[in-house]
N, CA, C and O of each residue as an XYZ file, in Angstrom:
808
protein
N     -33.053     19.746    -40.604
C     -32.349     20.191    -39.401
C     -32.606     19.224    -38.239
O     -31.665     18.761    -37.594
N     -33.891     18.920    -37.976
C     -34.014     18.050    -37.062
C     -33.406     16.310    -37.461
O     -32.798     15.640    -36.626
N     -33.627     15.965    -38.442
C     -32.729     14.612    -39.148
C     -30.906     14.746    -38.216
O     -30.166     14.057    -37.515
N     -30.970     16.176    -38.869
C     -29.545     16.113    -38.486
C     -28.866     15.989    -37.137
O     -27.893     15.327    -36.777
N     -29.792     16.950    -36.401
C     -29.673     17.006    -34.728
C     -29.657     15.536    -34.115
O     -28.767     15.196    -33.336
N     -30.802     14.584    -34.550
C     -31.181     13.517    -34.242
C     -29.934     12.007    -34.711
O     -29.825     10.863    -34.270
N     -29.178     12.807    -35.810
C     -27.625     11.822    -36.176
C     -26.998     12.108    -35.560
O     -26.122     11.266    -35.360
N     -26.864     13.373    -34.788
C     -25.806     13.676    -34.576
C     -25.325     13.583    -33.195
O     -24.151     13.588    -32.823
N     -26.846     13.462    -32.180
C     -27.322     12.972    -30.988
C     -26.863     11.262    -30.789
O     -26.248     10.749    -29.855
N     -27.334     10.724    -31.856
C     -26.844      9.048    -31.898
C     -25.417      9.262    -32.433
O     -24.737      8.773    -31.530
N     -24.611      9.685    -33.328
C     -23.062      9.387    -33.689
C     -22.569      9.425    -31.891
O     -22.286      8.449    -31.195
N     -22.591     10.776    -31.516
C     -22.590     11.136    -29.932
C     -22.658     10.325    -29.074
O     -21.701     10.297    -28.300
N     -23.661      9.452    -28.872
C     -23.796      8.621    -27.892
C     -23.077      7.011    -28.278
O     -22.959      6.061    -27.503
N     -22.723      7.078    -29.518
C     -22.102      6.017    -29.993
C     -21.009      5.621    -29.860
O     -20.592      4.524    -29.490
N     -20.248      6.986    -30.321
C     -18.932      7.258    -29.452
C     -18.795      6.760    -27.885
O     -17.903      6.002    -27.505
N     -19.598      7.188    -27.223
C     -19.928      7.389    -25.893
C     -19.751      6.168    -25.070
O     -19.104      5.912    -24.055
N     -20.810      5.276    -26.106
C     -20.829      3.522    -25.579
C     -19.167      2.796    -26.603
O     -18.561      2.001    -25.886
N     -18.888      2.877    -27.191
C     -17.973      2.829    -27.832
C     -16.648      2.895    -27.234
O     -15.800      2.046    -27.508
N     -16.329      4.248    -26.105
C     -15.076      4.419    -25.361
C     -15.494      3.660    -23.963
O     -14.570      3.176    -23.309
N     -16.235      3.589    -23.691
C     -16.497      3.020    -22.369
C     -15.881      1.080    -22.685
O     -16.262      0.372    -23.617
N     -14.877      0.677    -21.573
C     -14.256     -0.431    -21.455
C     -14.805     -1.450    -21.121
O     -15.519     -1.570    -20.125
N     -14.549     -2.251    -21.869
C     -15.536     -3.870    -21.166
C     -14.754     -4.797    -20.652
O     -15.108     -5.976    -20.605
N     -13.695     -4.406    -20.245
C     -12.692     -5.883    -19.792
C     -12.311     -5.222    -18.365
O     -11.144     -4.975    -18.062
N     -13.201     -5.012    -17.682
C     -12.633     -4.872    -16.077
C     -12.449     -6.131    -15.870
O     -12.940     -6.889    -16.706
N     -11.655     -6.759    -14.645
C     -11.385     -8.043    -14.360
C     -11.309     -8.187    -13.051
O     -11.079     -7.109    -12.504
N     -11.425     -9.221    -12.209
C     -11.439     -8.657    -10.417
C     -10.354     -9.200    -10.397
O      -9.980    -10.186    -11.031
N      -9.680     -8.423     -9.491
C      -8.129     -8.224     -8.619
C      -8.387     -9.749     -8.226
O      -7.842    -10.654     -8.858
N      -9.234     -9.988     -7.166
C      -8.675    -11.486     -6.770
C      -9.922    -12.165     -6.924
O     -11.069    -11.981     -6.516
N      -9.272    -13.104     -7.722
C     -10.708    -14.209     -8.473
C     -10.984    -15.145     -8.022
O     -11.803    -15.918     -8.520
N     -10.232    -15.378     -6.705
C     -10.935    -16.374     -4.971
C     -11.477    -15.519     -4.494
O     -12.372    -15.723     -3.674
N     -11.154    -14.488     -4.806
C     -12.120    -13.825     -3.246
C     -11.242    -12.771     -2.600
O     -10.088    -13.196     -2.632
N     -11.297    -11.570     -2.024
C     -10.489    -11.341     -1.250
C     -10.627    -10.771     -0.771
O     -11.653    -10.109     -0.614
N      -8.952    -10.688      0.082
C      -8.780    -11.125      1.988
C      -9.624    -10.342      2.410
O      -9.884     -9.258      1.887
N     -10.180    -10.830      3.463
C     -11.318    -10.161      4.302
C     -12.666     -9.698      3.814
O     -13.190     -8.853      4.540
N     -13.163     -9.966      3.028
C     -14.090     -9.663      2.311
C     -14.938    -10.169      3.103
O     -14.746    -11.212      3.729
N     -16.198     -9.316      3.165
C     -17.386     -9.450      4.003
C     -18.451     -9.973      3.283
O     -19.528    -10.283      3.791
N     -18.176    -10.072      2.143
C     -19.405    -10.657      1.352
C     -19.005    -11.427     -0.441
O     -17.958    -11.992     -0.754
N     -19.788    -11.269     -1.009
C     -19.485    -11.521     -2.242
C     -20.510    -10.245     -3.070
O     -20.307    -10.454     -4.266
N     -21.145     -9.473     -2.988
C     -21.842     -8.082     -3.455
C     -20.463     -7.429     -4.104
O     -19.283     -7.419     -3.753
N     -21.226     -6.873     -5.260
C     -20.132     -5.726     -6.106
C     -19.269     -4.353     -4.756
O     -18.528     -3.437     -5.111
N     -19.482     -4.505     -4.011
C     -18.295     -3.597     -3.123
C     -17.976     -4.302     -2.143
O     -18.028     -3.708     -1.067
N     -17.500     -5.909     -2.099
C     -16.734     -6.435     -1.906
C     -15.275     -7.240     -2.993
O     -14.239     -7.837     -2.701
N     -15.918     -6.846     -4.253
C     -15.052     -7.327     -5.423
C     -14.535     -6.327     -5.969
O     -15.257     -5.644     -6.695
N     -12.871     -5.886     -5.738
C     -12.164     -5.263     -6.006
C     -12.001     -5.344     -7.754
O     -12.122     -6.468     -8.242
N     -11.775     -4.377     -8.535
C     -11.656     -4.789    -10.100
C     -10.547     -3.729    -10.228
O     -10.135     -2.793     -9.542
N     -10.172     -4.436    -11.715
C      -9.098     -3.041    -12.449
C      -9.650     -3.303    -13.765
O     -10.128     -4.369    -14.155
N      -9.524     -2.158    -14.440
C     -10.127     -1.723    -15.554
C      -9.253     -1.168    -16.731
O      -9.342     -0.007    -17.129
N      -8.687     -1.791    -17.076
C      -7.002     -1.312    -18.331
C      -7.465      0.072    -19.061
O      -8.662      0.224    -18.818
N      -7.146      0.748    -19.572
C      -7.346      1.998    -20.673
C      -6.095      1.731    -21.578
O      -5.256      2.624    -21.460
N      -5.813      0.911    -22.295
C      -4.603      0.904    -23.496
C      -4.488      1.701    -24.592
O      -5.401      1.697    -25.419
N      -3.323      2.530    -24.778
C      -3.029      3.908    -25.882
C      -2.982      3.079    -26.719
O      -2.975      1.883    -26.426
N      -2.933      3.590    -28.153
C      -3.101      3.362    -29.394
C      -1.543      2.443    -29.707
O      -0.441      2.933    -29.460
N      -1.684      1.477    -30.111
C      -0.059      1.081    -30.104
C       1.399      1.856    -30.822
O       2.587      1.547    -30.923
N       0.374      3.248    -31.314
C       1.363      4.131    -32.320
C       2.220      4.536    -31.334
O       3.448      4.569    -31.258
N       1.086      4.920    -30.390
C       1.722      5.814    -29.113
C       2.242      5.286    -27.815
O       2.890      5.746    -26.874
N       1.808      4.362    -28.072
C       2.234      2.971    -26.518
C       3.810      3.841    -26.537
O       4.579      4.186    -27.434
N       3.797      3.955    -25.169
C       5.273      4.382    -24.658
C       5.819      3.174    -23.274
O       6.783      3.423    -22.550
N       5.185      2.222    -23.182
C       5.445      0.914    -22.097
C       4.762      1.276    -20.976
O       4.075      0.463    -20.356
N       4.906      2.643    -20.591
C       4.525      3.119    -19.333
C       3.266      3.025    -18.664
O       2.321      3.072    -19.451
N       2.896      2.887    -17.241
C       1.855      2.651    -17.584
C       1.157      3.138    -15.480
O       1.766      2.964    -14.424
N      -0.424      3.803    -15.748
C      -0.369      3.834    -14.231
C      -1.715      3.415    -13.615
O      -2.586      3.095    -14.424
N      -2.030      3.365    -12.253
C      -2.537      2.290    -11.707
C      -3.345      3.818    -11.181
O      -2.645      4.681    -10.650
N      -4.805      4.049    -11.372
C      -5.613      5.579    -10.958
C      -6.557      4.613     -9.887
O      -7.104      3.513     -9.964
N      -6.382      5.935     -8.606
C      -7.001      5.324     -7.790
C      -7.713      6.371     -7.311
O      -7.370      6.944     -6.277
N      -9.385      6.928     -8.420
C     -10.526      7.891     -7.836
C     -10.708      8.214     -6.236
O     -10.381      7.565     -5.243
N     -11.185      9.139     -6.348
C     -11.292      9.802     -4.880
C     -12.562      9.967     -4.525
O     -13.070     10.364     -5.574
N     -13.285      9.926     -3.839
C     -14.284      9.936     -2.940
C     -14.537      9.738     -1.517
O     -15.683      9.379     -1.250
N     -13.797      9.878     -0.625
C     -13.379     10.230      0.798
C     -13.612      8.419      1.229
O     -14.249      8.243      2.267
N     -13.270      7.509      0.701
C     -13.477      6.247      1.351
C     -15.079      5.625      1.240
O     -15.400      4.468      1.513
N     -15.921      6.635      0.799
C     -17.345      6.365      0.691
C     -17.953      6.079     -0.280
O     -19.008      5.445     -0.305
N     -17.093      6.706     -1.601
C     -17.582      6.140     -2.928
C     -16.274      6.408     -3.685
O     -15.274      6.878     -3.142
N     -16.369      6.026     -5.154
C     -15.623      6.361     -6.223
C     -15.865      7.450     -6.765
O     -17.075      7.588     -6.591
N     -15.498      8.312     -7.309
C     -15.536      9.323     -8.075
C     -15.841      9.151     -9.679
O     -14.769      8.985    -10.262
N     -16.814      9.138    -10.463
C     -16.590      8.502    -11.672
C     -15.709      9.552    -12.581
O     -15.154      8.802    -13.384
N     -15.454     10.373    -12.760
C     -14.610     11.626    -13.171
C     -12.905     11.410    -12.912
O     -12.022     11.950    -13.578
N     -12.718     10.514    -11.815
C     -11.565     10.780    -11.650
C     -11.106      9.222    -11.548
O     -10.596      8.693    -10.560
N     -11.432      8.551    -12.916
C     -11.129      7.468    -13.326
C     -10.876      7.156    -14.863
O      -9.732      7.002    -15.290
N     -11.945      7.077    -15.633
C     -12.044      6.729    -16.736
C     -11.284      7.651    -17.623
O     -10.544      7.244    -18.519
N     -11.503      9.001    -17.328
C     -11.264     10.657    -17.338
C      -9.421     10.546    -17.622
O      -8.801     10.600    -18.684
N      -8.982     10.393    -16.363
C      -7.849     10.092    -16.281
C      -7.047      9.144    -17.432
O      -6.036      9.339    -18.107
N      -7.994      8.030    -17.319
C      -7.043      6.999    -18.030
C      -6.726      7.434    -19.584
O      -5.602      7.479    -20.083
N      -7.948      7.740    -20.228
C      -7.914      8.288    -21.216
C      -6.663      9.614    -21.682
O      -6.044      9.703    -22.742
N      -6.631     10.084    -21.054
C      -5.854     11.261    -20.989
C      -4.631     10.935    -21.239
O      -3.885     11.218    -22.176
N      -4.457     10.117    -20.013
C      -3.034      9.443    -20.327
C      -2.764      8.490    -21.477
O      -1.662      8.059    -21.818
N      -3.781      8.268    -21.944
C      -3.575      7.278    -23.116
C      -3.300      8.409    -24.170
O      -2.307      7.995    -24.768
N      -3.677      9.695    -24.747
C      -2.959     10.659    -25.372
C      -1.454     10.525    -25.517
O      -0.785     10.463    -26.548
N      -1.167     10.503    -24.550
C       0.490     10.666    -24.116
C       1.127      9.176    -24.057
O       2.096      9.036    -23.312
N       0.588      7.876    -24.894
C       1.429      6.549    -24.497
C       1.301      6.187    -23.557
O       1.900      5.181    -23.177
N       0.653      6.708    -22.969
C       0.883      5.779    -21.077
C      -0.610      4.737    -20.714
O      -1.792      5.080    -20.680
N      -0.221      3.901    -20.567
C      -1.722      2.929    -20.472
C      -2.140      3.200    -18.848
O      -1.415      3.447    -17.884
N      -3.322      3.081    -18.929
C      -4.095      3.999    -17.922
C      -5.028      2.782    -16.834
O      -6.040      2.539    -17.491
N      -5.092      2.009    -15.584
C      -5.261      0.840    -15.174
C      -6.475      1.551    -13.999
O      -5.938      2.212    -13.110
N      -7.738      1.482    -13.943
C      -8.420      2.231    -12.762
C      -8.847      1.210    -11.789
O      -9.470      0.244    -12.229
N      -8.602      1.289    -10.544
C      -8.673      0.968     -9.466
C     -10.081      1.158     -8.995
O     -10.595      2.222     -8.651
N     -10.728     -0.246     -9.037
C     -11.970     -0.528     -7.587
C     -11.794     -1.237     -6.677
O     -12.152     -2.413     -6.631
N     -11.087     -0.497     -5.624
C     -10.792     -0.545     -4.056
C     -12.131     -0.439     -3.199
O     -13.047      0.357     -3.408
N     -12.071     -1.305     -2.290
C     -12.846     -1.412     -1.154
C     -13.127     -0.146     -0.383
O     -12.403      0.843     -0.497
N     -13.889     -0.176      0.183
C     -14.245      1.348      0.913
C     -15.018      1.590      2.300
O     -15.909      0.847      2.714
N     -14.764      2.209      2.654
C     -14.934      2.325      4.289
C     -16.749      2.421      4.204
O     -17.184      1.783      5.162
N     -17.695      2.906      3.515
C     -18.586      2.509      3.195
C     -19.556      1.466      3.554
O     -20.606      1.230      4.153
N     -18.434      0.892      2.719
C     -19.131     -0.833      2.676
C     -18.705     -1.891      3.658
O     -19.033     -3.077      3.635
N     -17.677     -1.091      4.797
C     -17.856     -1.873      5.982
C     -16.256     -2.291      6.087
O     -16.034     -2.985      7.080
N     -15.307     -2.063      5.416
C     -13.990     -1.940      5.185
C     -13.102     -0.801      6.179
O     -13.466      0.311      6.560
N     -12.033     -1.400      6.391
C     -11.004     -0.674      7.021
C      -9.483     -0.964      6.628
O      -9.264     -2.102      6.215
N      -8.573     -0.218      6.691
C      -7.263      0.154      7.077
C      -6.641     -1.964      7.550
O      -6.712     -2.408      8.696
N      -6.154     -2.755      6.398
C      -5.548     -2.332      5.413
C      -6.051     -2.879      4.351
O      -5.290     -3.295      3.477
N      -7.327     -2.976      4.232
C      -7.706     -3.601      2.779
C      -8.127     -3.008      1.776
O      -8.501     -3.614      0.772
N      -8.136     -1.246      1.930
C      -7.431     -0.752      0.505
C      -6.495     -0.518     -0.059
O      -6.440     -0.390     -1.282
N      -5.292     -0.385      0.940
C      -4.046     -0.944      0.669
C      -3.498     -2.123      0.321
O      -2.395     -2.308     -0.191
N      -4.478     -3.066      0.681
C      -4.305     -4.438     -0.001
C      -4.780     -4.139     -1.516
O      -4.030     -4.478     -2.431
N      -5.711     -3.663     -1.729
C      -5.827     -3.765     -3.551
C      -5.428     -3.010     -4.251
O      -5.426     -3.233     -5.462
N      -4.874     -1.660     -3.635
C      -3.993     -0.776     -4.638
C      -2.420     -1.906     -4.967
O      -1.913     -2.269     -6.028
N      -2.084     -2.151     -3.672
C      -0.848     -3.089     -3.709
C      -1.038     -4.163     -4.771
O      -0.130     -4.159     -5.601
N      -1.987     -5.090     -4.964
C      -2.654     -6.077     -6.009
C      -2.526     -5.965     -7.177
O      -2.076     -6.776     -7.986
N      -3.126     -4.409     -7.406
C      -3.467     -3.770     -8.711
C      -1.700     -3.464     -8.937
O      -1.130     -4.540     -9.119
N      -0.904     -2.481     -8.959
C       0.512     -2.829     -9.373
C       0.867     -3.974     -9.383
O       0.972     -4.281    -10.570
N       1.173     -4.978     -8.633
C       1.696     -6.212     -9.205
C       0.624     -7.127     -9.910
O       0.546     -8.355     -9.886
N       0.040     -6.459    -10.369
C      -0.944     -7.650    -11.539
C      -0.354     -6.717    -12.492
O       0.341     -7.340    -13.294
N      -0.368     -5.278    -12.745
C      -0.037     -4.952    -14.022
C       1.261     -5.633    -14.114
O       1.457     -6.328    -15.111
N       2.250     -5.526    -13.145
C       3.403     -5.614    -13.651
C       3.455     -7.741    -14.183
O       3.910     -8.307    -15.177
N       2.723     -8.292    -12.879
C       3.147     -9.718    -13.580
C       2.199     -9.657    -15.037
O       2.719    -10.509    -15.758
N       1.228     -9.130    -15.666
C       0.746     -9.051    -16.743
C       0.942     -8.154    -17.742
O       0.163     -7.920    -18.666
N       2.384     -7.476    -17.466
C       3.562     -6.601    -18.176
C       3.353     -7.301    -19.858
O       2.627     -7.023    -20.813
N       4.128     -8.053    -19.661
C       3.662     -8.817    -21.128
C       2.427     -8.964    -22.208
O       2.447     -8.945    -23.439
N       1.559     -9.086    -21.455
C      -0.135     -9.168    -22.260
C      -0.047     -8.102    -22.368
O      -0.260     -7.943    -23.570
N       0.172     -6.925    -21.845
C      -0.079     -5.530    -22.178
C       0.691     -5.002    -23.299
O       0.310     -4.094    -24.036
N       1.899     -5.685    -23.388
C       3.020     -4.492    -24.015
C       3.622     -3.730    -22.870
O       3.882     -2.587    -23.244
N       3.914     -3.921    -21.718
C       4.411     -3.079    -20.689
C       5.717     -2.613    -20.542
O       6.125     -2.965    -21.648
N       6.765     -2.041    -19.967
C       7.620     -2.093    -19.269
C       7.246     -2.434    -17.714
O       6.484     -1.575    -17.271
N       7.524     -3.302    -16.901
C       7.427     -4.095    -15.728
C       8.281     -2.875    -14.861
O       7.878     -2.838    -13.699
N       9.115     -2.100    -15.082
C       9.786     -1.223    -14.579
C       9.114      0.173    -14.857
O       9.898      1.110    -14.709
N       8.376      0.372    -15.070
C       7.877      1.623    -15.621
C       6.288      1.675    -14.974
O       5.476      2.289    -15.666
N       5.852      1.149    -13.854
C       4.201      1.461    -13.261
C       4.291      2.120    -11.834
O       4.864      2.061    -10.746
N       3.189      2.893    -12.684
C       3.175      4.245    -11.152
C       1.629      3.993    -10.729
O       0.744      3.171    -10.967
N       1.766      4.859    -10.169
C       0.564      4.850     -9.341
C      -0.348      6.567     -9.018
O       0.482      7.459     -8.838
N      -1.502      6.952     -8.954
C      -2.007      8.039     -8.812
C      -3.176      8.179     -8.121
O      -3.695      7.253     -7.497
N      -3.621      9.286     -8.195
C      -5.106      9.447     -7.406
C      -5.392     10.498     -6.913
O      -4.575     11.333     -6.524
N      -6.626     10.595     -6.865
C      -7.214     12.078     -6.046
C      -7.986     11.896     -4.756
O      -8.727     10.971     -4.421
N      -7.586     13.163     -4.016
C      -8.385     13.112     -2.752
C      -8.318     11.734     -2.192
O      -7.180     11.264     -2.175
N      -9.033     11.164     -1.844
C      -9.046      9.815     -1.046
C      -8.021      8.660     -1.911
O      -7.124      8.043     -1.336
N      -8.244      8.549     -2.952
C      -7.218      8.202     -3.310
C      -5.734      8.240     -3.849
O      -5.049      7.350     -4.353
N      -5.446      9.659     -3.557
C      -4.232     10.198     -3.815
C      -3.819      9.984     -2.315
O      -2.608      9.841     -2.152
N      -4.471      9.943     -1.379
C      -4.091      9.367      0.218
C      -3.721      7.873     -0.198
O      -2.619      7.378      0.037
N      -4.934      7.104     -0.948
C      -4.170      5.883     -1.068
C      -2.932      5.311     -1.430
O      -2.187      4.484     -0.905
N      -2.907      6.191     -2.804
C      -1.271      5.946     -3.496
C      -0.111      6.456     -2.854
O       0.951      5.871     -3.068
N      -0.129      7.448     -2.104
C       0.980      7.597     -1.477
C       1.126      6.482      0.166
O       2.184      6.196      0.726
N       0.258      6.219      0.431
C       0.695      5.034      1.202
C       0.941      3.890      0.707
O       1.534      3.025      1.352
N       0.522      3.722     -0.509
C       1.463      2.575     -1.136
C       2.804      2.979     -1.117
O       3.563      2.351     -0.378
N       3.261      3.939     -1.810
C       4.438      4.177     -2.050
C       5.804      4.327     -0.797
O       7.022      4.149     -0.796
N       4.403      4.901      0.521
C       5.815      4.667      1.846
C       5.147      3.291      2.331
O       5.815      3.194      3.360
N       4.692      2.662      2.343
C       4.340      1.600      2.577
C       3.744      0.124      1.916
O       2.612     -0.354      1.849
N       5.002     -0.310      1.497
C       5.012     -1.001      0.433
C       5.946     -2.617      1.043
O       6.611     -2.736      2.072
N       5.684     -3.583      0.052
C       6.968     -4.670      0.375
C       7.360     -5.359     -0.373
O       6.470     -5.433     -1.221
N       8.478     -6.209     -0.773
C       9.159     -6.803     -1.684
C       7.882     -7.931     -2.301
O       8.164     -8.340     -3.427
N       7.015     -8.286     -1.935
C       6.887     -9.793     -2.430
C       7.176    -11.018     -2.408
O       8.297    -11.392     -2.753
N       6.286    -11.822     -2.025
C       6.601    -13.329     -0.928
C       7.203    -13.804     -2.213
O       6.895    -13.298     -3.292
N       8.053    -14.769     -2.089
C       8.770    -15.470     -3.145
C       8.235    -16.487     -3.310
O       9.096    -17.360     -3.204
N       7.166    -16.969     -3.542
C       6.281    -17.943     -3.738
C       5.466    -18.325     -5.321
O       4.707    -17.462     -5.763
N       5.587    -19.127     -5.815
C       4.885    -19.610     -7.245
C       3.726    -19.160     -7.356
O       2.715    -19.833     -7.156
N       3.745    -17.616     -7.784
C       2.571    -16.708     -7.609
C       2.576    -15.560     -8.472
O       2.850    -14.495     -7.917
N       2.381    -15.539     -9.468
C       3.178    -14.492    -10.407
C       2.515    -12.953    -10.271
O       2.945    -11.968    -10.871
N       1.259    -12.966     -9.257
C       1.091    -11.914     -8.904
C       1.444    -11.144     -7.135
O       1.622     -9.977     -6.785
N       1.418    -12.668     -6.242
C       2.331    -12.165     -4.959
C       3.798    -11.838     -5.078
O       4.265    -10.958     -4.355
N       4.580    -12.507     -5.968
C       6.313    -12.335     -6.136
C       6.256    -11.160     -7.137
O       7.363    -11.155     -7.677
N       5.596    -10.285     -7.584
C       5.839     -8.812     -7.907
C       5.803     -8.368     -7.207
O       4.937     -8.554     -6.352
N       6.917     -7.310     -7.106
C       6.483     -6.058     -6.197
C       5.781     -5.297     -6.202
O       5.513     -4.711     -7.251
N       5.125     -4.955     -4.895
C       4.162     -3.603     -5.489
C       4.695     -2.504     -4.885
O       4.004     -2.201     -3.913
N       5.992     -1.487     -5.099
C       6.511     -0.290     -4.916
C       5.848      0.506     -6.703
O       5.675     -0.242     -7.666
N       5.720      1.241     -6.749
C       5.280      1.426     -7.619
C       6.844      2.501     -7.985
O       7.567      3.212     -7.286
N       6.821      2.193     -9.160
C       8.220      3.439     -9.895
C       8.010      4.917     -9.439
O       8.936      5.570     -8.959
N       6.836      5.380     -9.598
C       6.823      6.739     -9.475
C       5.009      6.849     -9.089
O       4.198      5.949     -9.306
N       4.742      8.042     -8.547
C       3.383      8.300     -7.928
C       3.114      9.859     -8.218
O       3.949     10.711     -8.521
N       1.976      9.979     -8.077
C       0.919     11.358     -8.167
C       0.272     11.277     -7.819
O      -0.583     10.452     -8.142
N       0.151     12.421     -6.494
C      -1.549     12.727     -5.392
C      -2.017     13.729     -5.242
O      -1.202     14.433     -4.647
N      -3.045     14.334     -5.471
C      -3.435     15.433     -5.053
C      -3.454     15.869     -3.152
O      -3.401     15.018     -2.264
N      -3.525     17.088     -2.969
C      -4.042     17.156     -1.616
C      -5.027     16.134     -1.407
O      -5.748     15.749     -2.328
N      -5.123     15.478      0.260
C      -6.682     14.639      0.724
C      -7.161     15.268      1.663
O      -6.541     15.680      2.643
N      -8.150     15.374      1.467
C      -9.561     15.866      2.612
C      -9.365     15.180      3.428
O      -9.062     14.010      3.196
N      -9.481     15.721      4.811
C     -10.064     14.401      6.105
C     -11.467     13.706      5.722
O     -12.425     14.308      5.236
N     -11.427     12.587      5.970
C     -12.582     11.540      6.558
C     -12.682     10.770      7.453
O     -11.663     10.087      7.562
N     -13.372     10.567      8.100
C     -13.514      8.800      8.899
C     -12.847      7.764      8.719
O     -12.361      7.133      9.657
N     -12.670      7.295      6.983
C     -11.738      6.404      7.159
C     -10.340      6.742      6.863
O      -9.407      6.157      7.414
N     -10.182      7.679      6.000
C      -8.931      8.112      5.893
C      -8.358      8.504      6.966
O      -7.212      8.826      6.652
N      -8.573      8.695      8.364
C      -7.751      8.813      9.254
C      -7.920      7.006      9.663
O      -6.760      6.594      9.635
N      -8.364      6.447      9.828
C      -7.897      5.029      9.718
C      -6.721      4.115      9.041
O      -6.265      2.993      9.261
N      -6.481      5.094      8.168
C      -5.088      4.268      7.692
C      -3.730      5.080      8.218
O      -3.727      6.271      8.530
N      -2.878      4.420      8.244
C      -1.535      4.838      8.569
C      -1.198      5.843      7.733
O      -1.422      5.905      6.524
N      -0.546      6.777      8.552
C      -0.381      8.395      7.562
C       1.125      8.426      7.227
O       2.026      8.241      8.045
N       1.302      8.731      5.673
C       1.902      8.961      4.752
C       2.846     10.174      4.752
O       2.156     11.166      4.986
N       3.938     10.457      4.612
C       4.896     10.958      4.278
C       4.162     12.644      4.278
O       4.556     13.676      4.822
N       3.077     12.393      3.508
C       3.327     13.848      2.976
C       1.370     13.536      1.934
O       0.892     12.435      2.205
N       0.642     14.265      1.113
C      -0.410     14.204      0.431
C       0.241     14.027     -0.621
O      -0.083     13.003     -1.222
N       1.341     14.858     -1.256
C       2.098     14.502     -2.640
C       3.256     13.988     -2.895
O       4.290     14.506     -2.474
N       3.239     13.015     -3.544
C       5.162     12.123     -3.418
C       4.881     11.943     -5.118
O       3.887     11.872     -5.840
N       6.500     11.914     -5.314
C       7.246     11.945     -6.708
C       8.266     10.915     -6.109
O       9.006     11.331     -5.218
N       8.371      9.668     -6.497
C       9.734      9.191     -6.086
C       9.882      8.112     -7.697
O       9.280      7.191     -8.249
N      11.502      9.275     -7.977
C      12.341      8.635     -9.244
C      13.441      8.095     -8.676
O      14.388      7.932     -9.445
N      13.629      7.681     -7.245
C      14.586      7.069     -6.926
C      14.676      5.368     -6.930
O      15.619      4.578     -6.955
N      13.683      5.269     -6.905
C      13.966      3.419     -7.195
C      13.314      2.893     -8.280
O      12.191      3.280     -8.603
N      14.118      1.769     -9.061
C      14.621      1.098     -9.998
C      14.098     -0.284     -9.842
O      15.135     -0.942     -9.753
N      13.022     -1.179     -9.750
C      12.832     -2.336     -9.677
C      13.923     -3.027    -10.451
O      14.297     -2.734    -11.587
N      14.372     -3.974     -9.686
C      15.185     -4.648    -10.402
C      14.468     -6.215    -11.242
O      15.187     -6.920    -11.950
């Protein structure tokens, strides 16, 4: 009995280290804008979650955890992506800058914005549809994604295959956001929850 408890404790944790992702990659690999330092919460990352290719449906979304601007949420990242990988949808988690670490209004909007147009210019390596990336989040970051979504812009037309994407994202999901300190620092959003199936990247 105890043999068994003790396999079954390691299969468990094997799994465990096993689902956990090793290819985070940083958003901007000069450096970026405004960055106060070079320390891990000045280096923005995204972290892919890819469905099984049975189930790959192209789709794919950009999770941006909540923790009122002060931290990440680890629950409302990895959690997420996975989930959505059930359902075909490849799952992309967002490490955005944070009021925390000495950050303001707009440079987490600069890396949610980043993070969509890297998936989409890296549509291809993925298996993507380039027309098909949304965006999500909770609490602090469900504030984030919907200010991407009303506050967004075409993309400089410049030999840049991640500035000349757009970052409007196809469609979005936010939970209600809590007030904070920095979340009233950014420009306020439409509304805490937006659905928009009205635009079509061309």
């Amino acid at each position: 009995m105890k043999i068994y408890f003790i396999m079954a404790a390691f299969l468990g944790c094997l799994a465990s280290v096993q689902a956990q992702p090793i290819n985070s990659f940083q958003l901007w690999p000069e450096g970026a804008p405004g960055a106060l330092g070079k320390e891990d919460k000045d280096i923005p990352t995204l972290t892919p979650y890819l469905p099984d290719p049975g189930k790959a449906t192209g789709a794919a979304i950009v999770i941006c955890p909540g923790g009122g601007y002060g931290m990440l949420a680890p629950h409302e990242g990895g959690q997420y992506a996975r989930f959505l990988n059930e359902y075909g949808i490849a799952g992309f988690v967002l490490k955005y800058r944070l009021g925390s670490g000495g950050y303001r209004h707009p440079a987490m909007l600069q890396d949610a914005a980043r993070a969509v147009r890297t998936v989409r210019a890296r549509a291809r390596e993925w298996k993507l549809d380039p027309t098909h990336v949304g965006i999500m989040g909770s609490s602090a970051g469900g504030h984030l994604a919907s200010t991407l979504v009303t506050h967004f812009d075409a993309g400089r037309l410049i030999q840049t295959m991640w500035s000349s994407a757009k970052a409007r994202a196809r469609t979005s999901a936010s939970c209600a956001t809590r007030s904070s300190p920095w979340a009233n620092s950014l420009t306020k959003a439409r509304g805490t929850t937006s659905w928009d199936r009205t635009h079509r990247p061309s």
